[in-house]
N, CA, C and O atoms as a GROMACS GRO file, in nm:
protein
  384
    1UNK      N    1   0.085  -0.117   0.000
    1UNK     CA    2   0.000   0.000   0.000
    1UNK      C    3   0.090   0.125   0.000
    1UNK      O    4   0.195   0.134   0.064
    2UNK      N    5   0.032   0.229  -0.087
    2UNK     CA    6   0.120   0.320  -0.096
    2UNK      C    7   0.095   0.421   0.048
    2UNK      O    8  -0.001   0.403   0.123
    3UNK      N    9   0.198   0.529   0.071
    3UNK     CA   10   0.150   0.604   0.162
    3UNK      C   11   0.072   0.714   0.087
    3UNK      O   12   0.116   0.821   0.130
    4UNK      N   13   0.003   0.731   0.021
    4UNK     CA   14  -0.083   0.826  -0.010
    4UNK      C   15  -0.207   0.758   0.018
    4UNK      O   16  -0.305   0.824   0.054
    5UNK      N   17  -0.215   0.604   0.003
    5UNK     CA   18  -0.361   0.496   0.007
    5UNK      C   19  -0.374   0.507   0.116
    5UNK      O   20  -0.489   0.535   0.151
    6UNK      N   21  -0.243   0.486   0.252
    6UNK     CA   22  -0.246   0.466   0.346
    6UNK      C   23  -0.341   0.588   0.414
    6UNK      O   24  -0.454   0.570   0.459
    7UNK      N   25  -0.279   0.700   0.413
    7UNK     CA   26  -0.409   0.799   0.474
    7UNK      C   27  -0.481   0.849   0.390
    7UNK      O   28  -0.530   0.957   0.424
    8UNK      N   29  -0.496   0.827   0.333
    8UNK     CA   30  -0.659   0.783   0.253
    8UNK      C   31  -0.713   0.709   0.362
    8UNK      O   32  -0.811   0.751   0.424
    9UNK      N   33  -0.648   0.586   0.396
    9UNK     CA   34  -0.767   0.474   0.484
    9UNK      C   35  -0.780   0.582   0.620
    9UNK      O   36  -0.887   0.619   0.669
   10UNK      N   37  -0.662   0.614   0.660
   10UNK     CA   38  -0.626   0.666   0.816
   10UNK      C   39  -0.780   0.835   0.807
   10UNK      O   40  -0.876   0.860   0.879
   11UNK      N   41  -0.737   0.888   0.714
   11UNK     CA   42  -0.859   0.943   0.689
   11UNK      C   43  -0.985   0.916   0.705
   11UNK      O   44  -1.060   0.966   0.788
   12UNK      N   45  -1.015   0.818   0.605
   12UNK     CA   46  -1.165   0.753   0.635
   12UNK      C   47  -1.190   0.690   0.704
   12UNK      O   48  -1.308   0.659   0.695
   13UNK      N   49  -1.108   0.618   0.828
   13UNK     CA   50  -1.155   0.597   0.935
   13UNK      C   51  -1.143   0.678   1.078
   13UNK      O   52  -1.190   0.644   1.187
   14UNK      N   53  -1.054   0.814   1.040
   14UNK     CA   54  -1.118   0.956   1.130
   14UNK      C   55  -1.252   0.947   1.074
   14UNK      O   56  -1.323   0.861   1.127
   15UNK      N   57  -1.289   0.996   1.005
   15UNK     CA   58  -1.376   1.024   0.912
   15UNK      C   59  -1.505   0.910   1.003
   15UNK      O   60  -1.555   0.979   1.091
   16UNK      N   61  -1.543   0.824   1.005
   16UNK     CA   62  -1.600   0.714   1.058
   16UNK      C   63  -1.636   0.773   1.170
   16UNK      O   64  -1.745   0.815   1.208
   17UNK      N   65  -1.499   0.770   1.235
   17UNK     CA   66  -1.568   0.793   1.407
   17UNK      C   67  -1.627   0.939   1.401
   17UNK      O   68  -1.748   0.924   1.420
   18UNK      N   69  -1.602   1.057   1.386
   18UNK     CA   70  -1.680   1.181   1.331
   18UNK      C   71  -1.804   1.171   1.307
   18UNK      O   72  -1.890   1.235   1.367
   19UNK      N   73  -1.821   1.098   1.226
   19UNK     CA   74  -1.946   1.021   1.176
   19UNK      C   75  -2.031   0.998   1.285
   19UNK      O   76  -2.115   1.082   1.318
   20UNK      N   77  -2.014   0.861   1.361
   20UNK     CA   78  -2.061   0.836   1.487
   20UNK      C   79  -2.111   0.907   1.618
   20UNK      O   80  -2.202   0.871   1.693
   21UNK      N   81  -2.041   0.999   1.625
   21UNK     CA   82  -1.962   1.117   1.739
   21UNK      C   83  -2.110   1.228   1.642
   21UNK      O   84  -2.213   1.247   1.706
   22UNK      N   85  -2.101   1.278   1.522
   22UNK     CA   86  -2.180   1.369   1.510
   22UNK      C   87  -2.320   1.299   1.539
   22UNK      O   88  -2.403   1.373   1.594
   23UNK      N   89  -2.357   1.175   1.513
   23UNK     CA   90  -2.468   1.134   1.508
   23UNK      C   91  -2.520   1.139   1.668
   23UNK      O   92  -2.634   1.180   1.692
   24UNK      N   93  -2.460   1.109   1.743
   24UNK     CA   94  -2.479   1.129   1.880
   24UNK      C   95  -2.494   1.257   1.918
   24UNK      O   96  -2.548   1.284   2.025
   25UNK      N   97  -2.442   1.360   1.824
   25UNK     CA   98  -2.463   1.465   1.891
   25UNK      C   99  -2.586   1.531   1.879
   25UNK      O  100  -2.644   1.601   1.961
   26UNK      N  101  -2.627   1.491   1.737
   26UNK     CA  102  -2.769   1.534   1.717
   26UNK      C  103  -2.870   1.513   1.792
   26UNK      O  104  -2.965   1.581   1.832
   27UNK      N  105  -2.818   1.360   1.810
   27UNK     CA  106  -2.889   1.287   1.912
   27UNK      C  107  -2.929   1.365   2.021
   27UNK      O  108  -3.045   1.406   2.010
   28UNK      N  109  -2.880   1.393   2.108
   28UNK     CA  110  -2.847   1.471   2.210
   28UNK      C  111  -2.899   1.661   2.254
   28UNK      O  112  -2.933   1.726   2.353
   29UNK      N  113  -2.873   1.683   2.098
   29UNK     CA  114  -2.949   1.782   2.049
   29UNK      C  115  -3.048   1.799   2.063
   29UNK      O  116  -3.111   1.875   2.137
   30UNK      N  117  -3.085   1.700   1.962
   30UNK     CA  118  -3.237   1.639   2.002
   30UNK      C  119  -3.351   1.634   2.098
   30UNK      O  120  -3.469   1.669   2.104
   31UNK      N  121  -3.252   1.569   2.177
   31UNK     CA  122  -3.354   1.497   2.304
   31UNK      C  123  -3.314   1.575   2.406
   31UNK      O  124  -3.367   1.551   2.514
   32UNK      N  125  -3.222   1.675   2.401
   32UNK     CA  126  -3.258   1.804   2.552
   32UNK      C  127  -3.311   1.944   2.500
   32UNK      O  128  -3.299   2.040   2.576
   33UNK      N  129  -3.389   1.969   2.332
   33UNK     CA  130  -3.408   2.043   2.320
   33UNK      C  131  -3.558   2.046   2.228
   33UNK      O  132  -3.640   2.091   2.308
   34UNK      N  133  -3.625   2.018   2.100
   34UNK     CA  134  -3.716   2.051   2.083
   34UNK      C  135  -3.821   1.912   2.093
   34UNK      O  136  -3.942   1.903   2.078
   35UNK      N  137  -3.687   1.783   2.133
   35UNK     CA  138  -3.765   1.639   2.152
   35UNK      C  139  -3.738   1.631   2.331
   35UNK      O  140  -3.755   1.524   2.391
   36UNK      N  141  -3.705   1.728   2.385
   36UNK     CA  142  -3.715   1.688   2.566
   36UNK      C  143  -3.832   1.629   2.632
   36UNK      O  144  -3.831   1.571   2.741
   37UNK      N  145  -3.941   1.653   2.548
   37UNK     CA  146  -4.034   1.564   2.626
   37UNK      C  147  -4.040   1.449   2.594
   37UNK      O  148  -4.058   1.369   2.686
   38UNK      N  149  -4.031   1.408   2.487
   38UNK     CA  150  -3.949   1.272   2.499
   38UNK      C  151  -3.834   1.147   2.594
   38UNK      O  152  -3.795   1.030   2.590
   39UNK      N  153  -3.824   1.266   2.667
   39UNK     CA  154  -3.685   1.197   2.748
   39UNK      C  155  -3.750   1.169   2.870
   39UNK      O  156  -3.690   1.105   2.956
   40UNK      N  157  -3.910   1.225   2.893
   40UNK     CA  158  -3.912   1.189   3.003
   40UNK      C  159  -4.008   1.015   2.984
   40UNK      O  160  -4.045   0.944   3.077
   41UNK      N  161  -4.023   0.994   2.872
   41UNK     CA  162  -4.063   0.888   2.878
   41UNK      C  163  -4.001   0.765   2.898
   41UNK      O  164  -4.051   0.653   2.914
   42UNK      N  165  -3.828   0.818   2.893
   42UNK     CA  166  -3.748   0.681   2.917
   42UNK      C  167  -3.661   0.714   3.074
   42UNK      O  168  -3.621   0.816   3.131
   43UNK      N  169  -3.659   0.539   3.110
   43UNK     CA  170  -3.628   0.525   3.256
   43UNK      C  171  -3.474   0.494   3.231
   43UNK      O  172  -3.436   0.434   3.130
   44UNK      N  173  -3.359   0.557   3.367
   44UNK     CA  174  -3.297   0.520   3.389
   44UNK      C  175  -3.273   0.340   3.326
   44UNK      O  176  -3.348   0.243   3.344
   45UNK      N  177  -3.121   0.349   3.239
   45UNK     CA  178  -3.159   0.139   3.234
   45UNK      C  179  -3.200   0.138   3.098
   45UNK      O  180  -3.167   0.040   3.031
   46UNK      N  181  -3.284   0.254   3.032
   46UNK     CA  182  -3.344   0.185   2.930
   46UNK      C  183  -3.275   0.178   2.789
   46UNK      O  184  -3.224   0.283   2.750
   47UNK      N  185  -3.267   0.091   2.724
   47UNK     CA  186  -3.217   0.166   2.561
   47UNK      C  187  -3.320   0.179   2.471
   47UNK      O  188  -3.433   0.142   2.504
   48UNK      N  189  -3.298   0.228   2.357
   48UNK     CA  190  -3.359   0.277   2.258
   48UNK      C  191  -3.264   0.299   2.165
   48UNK      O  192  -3.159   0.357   2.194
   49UNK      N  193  -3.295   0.251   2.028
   49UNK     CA  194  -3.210   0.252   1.902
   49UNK      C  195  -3.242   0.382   1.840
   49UNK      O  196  -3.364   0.388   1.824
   50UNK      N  197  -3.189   0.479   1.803
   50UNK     CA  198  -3.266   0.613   1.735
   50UNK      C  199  -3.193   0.586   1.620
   50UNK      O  200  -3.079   0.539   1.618
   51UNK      N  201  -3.291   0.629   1.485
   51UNK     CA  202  -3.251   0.698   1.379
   51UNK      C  203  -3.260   0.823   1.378
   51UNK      O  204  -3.311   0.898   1.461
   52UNK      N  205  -3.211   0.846   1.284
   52UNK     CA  206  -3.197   0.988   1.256
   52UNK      C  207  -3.288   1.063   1.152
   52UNK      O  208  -3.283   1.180   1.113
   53UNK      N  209  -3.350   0.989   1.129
   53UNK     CA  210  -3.518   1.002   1.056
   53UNK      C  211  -3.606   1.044   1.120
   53UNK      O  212  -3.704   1.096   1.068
   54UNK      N  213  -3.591   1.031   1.251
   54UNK     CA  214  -3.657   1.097   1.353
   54UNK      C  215  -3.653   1.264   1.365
   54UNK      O  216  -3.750   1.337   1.387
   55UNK      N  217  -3.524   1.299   1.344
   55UNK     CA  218  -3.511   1.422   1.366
   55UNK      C  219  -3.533   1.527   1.229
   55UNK      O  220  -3.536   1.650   1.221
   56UNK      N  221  -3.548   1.402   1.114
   56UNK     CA  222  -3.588   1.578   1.000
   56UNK      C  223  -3.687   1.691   1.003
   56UNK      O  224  -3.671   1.805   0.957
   57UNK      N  225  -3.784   1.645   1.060
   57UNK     CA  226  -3.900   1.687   1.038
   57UNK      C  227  -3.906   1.826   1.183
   57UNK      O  228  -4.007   1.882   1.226
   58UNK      N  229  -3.734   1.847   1.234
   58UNK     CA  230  -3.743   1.908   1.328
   58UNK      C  231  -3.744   2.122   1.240
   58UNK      O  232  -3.699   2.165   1.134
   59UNK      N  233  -3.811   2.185   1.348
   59UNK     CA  234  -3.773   2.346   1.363
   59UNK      C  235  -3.672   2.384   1.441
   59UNK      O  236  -3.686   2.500   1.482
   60UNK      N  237  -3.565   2.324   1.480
   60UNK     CA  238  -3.430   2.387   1.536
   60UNK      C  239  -3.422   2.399   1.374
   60UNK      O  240  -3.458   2.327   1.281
   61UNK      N  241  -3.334   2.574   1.392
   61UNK     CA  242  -3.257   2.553   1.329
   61UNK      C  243  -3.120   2.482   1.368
   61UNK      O  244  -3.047   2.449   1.274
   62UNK      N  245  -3.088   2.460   1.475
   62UNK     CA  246  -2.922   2.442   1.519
   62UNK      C  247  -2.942   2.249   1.436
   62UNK      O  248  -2.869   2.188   1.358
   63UNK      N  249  -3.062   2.215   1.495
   63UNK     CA  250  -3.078   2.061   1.462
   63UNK      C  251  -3.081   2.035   1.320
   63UNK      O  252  -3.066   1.924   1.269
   64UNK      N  253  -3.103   2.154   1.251
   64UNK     CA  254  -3.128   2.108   1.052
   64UNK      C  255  -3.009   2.128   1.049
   64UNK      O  256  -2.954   2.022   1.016
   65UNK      N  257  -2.901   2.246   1.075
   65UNK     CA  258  -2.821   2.231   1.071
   65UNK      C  259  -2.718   2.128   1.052
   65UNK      O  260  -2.650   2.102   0.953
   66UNK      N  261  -2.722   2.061   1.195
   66UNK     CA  262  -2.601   1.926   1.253
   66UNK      C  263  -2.689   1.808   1.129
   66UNK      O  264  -2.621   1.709   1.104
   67UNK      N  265  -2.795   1.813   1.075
   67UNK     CA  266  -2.829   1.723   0.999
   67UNK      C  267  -2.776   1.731   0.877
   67UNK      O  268  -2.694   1.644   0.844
   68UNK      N  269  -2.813   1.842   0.783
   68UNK     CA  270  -2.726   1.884   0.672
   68UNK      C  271  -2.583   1.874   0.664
   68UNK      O  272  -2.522   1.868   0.557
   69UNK      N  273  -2.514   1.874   0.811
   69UNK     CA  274  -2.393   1.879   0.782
   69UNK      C  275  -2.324   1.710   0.841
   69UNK      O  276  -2.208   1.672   0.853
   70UNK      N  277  -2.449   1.644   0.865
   70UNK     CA  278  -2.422   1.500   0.830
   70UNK      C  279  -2.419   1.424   0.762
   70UNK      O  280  -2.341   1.330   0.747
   71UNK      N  281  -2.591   1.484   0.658
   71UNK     CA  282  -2.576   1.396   0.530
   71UNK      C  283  -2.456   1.477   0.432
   71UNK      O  284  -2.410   1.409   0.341
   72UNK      N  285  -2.412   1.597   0.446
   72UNK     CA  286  -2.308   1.642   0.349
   72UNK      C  287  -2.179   1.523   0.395
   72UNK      O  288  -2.115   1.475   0.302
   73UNK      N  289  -2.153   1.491   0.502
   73UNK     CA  290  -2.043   1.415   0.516
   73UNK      C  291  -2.061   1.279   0.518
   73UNK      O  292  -1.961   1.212   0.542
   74UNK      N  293  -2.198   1.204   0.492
   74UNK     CA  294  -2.189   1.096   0.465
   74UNK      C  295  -2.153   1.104   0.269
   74UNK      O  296  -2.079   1.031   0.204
   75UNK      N  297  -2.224   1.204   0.228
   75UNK     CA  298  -2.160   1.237   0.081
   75UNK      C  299  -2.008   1.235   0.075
   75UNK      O  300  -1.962   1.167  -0.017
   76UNK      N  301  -1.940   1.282   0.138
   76UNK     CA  302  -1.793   1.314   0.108
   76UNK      C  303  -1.754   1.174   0.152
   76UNK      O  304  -1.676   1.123   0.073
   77UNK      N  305  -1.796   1.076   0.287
   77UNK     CA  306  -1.759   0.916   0.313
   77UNK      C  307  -1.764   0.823   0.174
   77UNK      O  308  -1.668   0.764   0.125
   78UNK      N  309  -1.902   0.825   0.124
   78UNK     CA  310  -1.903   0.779   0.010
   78UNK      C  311  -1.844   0.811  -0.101
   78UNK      O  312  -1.823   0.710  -0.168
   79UNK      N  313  -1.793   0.950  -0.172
   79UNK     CA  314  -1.707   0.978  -0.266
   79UNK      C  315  -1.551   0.933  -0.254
   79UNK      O  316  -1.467   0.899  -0.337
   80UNK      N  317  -1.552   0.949  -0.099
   80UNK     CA  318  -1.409   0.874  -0.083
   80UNK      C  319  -1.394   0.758  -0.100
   80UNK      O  320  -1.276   0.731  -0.126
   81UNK      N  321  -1.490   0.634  -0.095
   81UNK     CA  322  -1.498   0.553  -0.060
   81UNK      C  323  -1.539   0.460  -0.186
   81UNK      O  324  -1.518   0.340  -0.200
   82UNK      N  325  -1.590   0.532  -0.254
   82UNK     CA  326  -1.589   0.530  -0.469
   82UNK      C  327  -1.442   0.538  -0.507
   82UNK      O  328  -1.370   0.438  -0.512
   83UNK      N  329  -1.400   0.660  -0.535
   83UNK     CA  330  -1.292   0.696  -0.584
   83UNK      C  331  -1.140   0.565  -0.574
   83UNK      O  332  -1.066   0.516  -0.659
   84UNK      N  333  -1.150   0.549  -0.429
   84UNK     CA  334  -1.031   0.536  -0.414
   84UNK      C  335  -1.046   0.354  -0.376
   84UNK      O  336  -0.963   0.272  -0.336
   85UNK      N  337  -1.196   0.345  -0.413
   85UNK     CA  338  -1.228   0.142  -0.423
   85UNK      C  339  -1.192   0.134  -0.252
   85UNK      O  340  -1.144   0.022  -0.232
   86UNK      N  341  -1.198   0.202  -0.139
   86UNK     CA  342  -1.201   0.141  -0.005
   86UNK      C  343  -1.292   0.042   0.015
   86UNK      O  344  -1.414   0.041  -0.002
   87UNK      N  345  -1.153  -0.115   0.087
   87UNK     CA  346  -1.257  -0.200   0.067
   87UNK      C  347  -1.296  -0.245   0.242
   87UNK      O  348  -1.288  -0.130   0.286
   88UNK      N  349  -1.323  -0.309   0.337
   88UNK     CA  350  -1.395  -0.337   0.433
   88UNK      C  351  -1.277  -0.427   0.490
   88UNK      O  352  -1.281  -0.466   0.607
   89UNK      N  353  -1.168  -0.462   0.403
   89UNK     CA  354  -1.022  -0.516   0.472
   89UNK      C  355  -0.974  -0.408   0.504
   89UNK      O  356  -0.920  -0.418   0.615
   90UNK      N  357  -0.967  -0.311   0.463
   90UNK     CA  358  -0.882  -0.233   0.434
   90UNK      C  359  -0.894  -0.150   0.552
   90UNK      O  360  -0.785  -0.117   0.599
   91UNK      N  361  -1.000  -0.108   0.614
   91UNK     CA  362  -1.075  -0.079   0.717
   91UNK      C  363  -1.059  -0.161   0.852
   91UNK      O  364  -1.104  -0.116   0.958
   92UNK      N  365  -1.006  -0.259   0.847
   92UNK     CA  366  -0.965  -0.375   0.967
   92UNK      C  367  -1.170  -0.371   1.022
   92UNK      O  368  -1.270  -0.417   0.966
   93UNK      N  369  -1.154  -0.306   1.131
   93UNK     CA  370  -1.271  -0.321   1.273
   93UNK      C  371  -1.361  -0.271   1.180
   93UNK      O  372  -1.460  -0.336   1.145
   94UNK      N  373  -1.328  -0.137   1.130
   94UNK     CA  374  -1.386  -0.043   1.070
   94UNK      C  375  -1.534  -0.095   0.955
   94UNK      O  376  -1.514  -0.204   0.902
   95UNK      N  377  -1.663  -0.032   0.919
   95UNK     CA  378  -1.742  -0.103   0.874
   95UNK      C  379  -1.769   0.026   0.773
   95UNK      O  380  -1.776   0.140   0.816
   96UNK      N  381  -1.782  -0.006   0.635
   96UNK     CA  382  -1.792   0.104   0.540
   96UNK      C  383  -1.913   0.121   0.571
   96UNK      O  384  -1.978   0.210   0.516
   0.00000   0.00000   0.00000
């Protein structure tokens, strides 16, 4: 592997956790601000899987925001991830 491929990968898997990390944040966004009443329906203990489909249909602006500037970077994950044939070895743990 060349070192230009190499951070290419080292990239797209910053890139990954960013990913993750923003999605939580929306998350979070979310649920202490125009979805807070929501939060009181869950108990200490509990989980819940959220998408993020949940949150389009929000009036934050701060929340359209962190959304737009998620799906813009799942765009730039995937162009990288075209271009340069990243494959799911290549990635070790990492999951395209």
């Amino acid at each position: 592997m060349t070192a230009y491929r190499e951070k290419i990968i080292l990239t797209y898997r910053h890139l990954l956790k960013v990913h993750e990390e923003l999605q939580t944040r929306i998350i979070n966004v979310g649920m202490t601000g125009e979805y807070s009443e929501m939060n009181t329906v869950f108990k200490p203990g509990d989980t819940y899987k959220f998408d993020l489909e949940q949150f389009r249909g929000t009036e934050d602006l701060n929340l359209k925001k962190l959304l737009n500037f998620f799906d813009e970077l799942e765009k730039l994950m995937n162009s990288l991830a075209n271009i340069n044939r990243i494959t799911e070895e290549e990635l070790g743990d990492e999951v395209l």
